[in-house]
C-alpha positions in Angstrom: 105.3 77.7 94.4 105.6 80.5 96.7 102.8 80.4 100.1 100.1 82.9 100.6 99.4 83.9 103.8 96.1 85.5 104.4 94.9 86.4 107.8 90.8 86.6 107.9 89.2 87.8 110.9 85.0 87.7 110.4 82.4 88.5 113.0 79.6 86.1 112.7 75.8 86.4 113.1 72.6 84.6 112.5 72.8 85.1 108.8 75.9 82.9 107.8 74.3 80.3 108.3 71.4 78.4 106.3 70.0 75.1 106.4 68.0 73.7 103.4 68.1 77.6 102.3 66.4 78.8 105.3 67.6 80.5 108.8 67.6 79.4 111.5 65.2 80.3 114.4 66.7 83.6 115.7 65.4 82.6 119.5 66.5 79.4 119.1 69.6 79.6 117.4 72.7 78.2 120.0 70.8 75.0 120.4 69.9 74.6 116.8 73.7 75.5 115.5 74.5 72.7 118.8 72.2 70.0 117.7 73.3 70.8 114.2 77.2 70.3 115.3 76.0 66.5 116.8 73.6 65.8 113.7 77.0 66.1 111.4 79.1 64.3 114.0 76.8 61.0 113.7 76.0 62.0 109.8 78.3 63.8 107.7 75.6 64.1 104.3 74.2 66.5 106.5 76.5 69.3 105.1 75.0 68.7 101.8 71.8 70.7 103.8 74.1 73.3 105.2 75.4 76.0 103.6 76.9 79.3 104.0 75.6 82.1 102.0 78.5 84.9 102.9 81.3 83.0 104.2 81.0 80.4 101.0 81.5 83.3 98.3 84.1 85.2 99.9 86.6 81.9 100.5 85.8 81.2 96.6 86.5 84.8 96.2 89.6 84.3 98.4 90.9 81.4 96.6 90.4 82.4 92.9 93.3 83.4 91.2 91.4 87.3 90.2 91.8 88.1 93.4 96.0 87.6 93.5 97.0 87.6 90.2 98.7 84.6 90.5 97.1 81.2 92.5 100.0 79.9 94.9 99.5 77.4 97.7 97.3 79.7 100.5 97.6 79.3 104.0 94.2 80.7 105.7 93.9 81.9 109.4 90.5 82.0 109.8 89.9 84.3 113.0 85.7 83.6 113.7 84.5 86.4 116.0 81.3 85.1 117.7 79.4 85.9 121.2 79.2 83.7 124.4 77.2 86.0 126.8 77.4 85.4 130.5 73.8 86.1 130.7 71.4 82.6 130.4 69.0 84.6 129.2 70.3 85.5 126.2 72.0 83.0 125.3 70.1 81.4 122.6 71.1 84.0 120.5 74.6 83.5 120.8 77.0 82.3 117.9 79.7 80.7 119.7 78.3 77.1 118.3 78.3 78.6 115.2 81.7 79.5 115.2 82.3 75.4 115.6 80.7 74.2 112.7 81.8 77.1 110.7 85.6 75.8 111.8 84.2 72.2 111.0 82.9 73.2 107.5 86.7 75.0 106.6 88.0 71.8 107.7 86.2 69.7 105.2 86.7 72.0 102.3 90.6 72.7 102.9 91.4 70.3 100.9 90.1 71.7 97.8 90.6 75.4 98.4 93.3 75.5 101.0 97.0 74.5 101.1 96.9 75.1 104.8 94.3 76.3 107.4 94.3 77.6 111.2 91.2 78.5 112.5 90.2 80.2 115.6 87.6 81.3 117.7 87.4 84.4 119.1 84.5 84.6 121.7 82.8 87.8 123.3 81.1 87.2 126.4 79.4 90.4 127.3 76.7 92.4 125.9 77.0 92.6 122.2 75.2 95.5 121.8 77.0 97.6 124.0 79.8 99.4 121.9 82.0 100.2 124.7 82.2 96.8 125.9 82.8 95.4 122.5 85.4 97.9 122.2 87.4 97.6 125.9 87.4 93.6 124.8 89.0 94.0 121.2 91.1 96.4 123.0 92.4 93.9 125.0 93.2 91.4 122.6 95.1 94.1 120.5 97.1 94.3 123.5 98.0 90.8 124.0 99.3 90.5 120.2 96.7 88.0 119.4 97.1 88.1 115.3 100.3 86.2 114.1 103.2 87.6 114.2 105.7 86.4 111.7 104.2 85.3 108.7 105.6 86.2 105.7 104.4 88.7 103.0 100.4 88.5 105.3 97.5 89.8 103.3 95.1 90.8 106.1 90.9 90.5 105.3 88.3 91.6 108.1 84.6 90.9 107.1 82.0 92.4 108.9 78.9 91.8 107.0 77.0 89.6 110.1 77.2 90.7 113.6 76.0 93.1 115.8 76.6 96.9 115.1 78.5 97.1 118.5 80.2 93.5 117.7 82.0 95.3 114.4 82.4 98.5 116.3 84.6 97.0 118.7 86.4 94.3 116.3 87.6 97.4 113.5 88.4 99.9 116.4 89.4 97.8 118.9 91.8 95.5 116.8 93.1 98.8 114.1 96.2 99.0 116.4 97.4 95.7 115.4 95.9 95.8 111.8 98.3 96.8 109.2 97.2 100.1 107.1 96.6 98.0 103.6 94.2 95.9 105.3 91.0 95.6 103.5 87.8 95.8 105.3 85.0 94.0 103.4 81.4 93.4 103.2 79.5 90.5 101.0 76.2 91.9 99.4 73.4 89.5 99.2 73.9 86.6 96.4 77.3 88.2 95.3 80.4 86.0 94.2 82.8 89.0 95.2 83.0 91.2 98.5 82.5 95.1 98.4 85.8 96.7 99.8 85.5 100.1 102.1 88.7 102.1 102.8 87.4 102.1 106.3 91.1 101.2 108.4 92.8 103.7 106.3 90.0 106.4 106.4 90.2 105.7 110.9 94.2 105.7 110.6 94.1 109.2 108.4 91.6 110.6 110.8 94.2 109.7 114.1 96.4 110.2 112.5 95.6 114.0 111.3 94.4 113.9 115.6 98.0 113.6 116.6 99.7 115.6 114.5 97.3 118.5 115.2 98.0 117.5 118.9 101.6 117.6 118.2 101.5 121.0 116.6 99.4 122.1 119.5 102.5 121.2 122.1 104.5 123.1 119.4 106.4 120.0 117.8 106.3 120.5 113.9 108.7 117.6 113.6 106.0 115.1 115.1 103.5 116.4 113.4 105.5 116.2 110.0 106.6 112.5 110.6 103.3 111.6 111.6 101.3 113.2 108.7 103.9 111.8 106.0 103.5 108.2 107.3 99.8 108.8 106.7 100.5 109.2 103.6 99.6 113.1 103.6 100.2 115.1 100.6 103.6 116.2 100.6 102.4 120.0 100.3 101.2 119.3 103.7 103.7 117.2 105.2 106.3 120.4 103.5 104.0 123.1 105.0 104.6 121.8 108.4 108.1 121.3 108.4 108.5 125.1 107.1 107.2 126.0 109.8 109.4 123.9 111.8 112.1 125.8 110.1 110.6 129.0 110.8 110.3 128.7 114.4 114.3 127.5 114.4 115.0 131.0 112.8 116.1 129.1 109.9 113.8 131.8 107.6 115.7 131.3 104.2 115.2 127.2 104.1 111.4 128.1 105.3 111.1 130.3 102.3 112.6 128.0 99.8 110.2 125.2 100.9 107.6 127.6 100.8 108.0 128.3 97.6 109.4 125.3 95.8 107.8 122.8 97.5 104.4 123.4 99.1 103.1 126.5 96.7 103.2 124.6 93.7 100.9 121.5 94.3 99.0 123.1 97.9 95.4 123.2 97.2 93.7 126.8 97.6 93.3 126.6 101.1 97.1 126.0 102.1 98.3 127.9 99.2 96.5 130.7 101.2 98.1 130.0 104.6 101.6 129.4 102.7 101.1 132.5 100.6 100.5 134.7 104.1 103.7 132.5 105.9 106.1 133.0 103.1 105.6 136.7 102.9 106.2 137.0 106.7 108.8 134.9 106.7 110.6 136.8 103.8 110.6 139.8 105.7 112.2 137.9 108.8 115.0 136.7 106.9 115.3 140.6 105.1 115.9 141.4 108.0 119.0 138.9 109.2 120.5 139.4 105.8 120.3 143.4 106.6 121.4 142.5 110.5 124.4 140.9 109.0 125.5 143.4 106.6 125.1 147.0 108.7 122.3 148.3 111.5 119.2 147.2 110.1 116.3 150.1 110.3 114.5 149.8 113.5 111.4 148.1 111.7 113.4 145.3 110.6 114.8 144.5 114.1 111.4 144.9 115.7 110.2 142.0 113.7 113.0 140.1 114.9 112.8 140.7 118.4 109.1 140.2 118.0 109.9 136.7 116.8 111.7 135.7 119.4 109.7 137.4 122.4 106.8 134.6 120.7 109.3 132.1 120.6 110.3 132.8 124.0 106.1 132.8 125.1 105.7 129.0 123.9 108.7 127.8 125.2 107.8 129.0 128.6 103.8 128.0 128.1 104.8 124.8 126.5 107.0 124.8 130.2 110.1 124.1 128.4 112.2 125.9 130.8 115.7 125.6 129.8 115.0 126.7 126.4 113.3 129.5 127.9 115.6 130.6 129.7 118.1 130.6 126.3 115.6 132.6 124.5 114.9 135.0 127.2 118.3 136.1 127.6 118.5 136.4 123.8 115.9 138.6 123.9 117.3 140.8 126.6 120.6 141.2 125.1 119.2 141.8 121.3 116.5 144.3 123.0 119.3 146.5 124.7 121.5 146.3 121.3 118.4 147.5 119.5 117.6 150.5 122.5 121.0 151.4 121.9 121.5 151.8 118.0 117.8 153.7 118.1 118.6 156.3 121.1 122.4 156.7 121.3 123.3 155.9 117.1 125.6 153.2 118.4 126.3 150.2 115.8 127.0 147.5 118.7 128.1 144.7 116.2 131.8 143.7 115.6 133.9 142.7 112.5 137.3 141.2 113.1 140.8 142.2 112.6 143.4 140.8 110.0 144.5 138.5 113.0 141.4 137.2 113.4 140.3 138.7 116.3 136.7 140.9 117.2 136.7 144.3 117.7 133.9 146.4 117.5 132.5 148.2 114.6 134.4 151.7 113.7 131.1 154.1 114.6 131.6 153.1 117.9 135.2 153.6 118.5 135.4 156.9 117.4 132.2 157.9 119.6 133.7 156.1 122.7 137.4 157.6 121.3 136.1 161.5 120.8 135.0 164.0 123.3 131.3 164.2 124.5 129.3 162.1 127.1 130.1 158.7 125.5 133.9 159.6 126.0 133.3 160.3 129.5 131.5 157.7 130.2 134.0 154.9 128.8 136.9 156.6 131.1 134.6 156.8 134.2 133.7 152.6 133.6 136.6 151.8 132.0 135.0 150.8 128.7 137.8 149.2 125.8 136.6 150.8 122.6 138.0 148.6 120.9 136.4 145.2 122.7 132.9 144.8 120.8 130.1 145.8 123.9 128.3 142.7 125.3 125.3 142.7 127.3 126.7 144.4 130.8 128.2 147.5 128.5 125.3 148.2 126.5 123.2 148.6 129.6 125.6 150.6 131.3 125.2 152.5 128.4 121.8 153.0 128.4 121.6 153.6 132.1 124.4 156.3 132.1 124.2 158.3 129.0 122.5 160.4 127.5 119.3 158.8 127.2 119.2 157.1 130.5 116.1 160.2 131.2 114.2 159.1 127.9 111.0 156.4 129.5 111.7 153.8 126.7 115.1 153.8 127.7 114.2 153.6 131.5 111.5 150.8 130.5 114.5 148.9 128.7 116.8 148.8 131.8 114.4 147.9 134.3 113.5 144.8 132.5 116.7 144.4 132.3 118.1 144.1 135.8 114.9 142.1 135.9 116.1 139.5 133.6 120.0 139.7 134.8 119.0 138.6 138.5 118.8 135.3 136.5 122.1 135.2 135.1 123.6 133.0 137.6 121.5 130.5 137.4 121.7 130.6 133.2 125.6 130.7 133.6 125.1 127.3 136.0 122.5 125.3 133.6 123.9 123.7 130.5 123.1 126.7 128.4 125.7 128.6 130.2 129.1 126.6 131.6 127.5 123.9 133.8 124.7 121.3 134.7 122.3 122.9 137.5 118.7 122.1 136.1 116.2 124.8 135.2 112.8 123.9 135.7 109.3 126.9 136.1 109.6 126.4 140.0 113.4 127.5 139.9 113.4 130.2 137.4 110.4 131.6 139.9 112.3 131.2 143.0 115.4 132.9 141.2 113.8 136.0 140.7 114.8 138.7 142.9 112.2 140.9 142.4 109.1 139.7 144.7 106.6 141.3 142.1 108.2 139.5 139.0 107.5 135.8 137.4 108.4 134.9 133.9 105.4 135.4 132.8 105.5 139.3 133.6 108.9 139.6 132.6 107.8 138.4 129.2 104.2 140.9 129.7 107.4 143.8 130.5 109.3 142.8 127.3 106.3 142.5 125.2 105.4 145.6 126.3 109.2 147.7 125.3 109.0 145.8 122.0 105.5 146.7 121.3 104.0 143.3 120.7 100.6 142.7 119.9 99.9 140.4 122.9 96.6 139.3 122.2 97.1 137.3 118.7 100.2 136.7 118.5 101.4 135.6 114.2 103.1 132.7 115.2 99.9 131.4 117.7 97.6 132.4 114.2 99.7 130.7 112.0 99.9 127.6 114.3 96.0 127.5 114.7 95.2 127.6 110.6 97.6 125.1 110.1 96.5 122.7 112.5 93.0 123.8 111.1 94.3 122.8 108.0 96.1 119.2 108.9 92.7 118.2 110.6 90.7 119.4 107.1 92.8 116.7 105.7 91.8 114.2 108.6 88.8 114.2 107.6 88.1 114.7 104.0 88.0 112.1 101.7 90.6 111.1 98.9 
C-alpha cells in the first residue's frame, strides 16, 4: 500500500485544549498545560479528561478515507506553532507547554490513526500580537528550508483556527514562499467533524503574482510578465494579451495580430477585449505599413507610423537605461528618418532590389534621376555618387544637405539631428552592434556627444519633434499602462 505523506503545520491557542470539557484558565494557562504534562506523566487515565476539540476532528478528518479517496498507510508531520515570549510577564499565556502535550497526545493515538508520525514544535518568542514580528520570524524559517524537503507525492494542510491574529499573519505570509500553491489552508468550525477550506495561499500567490508581472511590464519585459502570469494560472487571454504585446514591441506586427485575433479576442472578457480590440487595430496598421514598405514607397502616413514606433521604442529603451539597445534603435531611427525626408522632398525611392546575380542595386527611379540632367545629376558627379549602389545613410544625407531642398526647414531640421546622432557612429561601429566589443553604457553615450548642448534625451525630444510625435502620451506608454491595469484587475478579483 502506497505511503501518504501529509505535512500539517497548526498554530495553537488556548482553545485546543479542554479538560473535563472546560478551558483552561486563560491567566493561568502555561502552568496549568505544565502541571497537566506531569499529572499524565505519573497517571496516564488522565487523557481520558483531556481532550481536543479542533485538533481531534481534523486528524479524524485527516485520516478518513473521504478525505483521499483511497486510505493508504499516512505518515503525519505535525508542525505545532505555539509562543514562548521572552517577557515573564506574559508568560502564562503562552502555548509552548501546550504544544508538548499536544505532541504527547499524537503519540498515543498513532497507533490507531497513523502509520508514521514526526512532530514538531515550532516556538515564537516575541510578541504575538505584533504582526511584523510574527512575520520577520516565519520569514526566517522560510529561509532556512525548515518544512521537508523530499518526501514523496506531500499533501500540505495549515490550520489556523487558534492563535493570535498576528500569530496566523505571520505563519501563512511568512511561510507561503516555501508552501506549495495547492496547499490548503483550513479552519475547524465549532463541533464540526470536517474543516472549512479558504483558497487563501492561492488567492496571496495570484495577488504577487499579478504584482510582479505588472512590475515586470512596468521595466518593459512582456516575457516576465507572461511567464509569470501563466504559472499563476492566469487565463490564457491574458497570459496571450501580454505576449502580443511582446510581439508588438519586437516589430513582429503580423504574429501580434494573429494572436490578437485568434487567441485573446475570442475568450477575453469585455474589459481586455476592449484594450485588444484598440491594440489589434493599431497594430494592423503597423504591419500595413511594412507590407506596403516592402512592396514600393509606402505614402508618407504609413511611414510616419513606423518611424513613430520606433522613436517610442527607442524612448523606453533609453528610460528603461538599456543603452546598447538604444543606441541600435536610435540609429535606426536616424537612417529610416533621412530615407523618409528624402522620398517626401526630393521623390527619391531609396530602397534596392537585386540583380539576376544576386547582387543590390538600387531601385530604377533613382538611377535615372542621379543618371539624367538636373541638380541630382550634378550633385552625384560633384560627390561621386554610384547610381547604381543602393544610398546608405551618408548619401541620403548628403542628399538632403546639397539638393534641392537642403533650403526647405524640415529638411534643415532633419540634417541637424542628424550630424547630431552621427557624432556617435564610432562608438556604435566599436560596441557589439557594430563590428566590436567597446561597452555602451548612459554615461558614455553622454560623453560621446560632440555637441555640448545635446544628451540622448534631447536628441530623442529633436527626433520626436521632425517626426511629429505626440510626446506627451505616447500609444505604446497607454497601451502599457491599461494592460498592466488590466493584469492587476486579475490580481485581485476573485475566481
Amino acid at each position: 500500500m502506497p505511503q501518504r505523506n501529509v505535512v500539517l503545520i497548526t498554530t495553537l491557542g488556548h482553545r485546543d485544549i479542554l479538560v473535563d470539557g472546560d478551558r483552561l484558565p486563560p491567566n493561568a494557562f502555561r502552568s496549568t498545560c505544565q502541571k497537566l504534562l506531569e499529572a499524565v506523566d505519573r497517571d496516564q487515565d488522565i487523557w481520558q479528561r483531556v481532550t481536543f476539540p479542533l485538533l481531534d476532528p481534523l486528524l479524524r478528518w485527516i485520516a478518513s478515507p473521504a478525505s483521499s479517496g483511497s486510505r493508504p498507510a499516512l505518515h503525519l508531520y505535525a508542525y505545532l506553532v505555539a509562543t514562548d515570549q521572552r517577557e515573564a510577564r506574559f508568560r502564562e499565556t503562552d502555548t509552548a507547554p501546550l504544544a508538548e502535550l499536544v505532541t504527547r497526545w499524537l503519540e498515543k493515538v498513532r497507533p490507531e490513526r497513523f502509520g508514521g508520525l514526526s512532530a514538531r514544535s515550532r516556538l515564537f518568542t516575541g510578541n504575538p500580537a505584533a504582526f511584523d514580528e510574527t512575520l520577520r520570524h516565519f520569514r526566517s524559517l522560510a529561509t532556512r528550508k525548515v518544512l521537508p524537503q523530499r518526501l514523496e507525492a506531500p499533501e500540505f494542510l495549515v490550520h489556523v483556527t487558534s492563535g493570535t491574529p498576528a500569530l496566523v499573519f505571520g505563519v501563512l505570509l511568512g511561510l507561503a514562499p516555501i508552501l506549495p500553491p495547492e496547499t490548503r489552508v483550513v479552519v475547524m468550525p465549532p463541533e464540526s467533524t470536517r474543516p472549512l477550506p479558504f483558497e487563501l495561499l492561492r488567492a496571496l500567490g495570484r495577488l504577487q503574482a499579478s504584482r510582479d508581472a505588472s512590475l515586470a511590464l512596468a521595466h518593459w519585459a512582456p516575457e516576465l510578465a507572461a511567464t509569470l502570469l501563466e504559472r499563476s494560472n492566469a487565463p490564457d487571454s491574458l497570459v496571450e494579451a501580454v505576449r502580443a504585446f511582446r510581439d508588438r514591441l519586437s516589430f513582429d506586427f503580423r504574429r501580434a495580430l494573429a494572436r490578437l485575433e485568434q487567441q485573446v479576442l475570442p475568450s477575453a472578457s469585455s474589459e481586455l477585449r476592449r484594450w485588444a480590440t484598440a491594440q489589434r487595430d493599431e497594430v494592423a496598421s503597423l504591419a500595413e505599413a511594412v507590407d506596403a514598405l516592402r512592396r514600393t514607397s509606402p505614402a508618407p502616413r504609413l511611414v510616419q507610423l513606423l518611424l513613430y514606433e520606433l522613436w517610442q521604442g527607442t524612448r523606453i529603451a533609453g528610460e528603461q537605461s538599456r543603452s546598447l539597445e538604444f543606441l541600435a534603435r536610435l540609429f535606426r531611427l536616424e537612417e529610416a528618418l533621412l530615407r523618409w525626408t528624402v522620398e517626401q522632398w526630393l521623390a527619391l525611392p531609396t530602397g534596392a532590389t537585386r540583380d539576376e546575380q544576386g547582387r543590390s542595386r538600387s531601385l530604377p527611379e533613382y538611377r535615372r534621376a542621379l543618371d539624367r540632367g538636373g541638380p541630382l545629376h550634378e550633385l552625384a558627379e560633384r560627390f561621386r555618387i554610384d547610381p547604381e549602389r543602393p544610398p546608405d545613410r551618408h548619401t541620403v544625407r548628403l542628399l538632403l544637405a546639397e539638393g534641392p531642398a537642403a533650403h526647405e526647414d524640415a529638411v534643415r531640421r532633419v540634417v541637424a539631428v542628424s550630424r547630431k546622432v552621427a557624432s556617435l557612429s564610432d562608438l556604435r561601429n566599436d560596441s557589439v552592434v557594430g563590428h566590436g566589443f567597446t561597452g555602451v553604457s548612459p554615461e558614455i553615450l553622454r560623453a560621446t556627444l560632440t555637441d555640448v548642448d545635446s544628451t540622448p534625451e534631447r536628441l530623442l525630444e529633436e527626433l520626436a519633434s521632425v517626426i511629429g510625435c505626440d510626446e506627451e502620451t505616447p500609444p505604446l506608454v497607454r497601451s502599457c499602462a491599461e494592460l498592466r491595469a488590466l493584469v492587476e484587475r486579475w490580481g485581485i478579483e476573485s475566481e
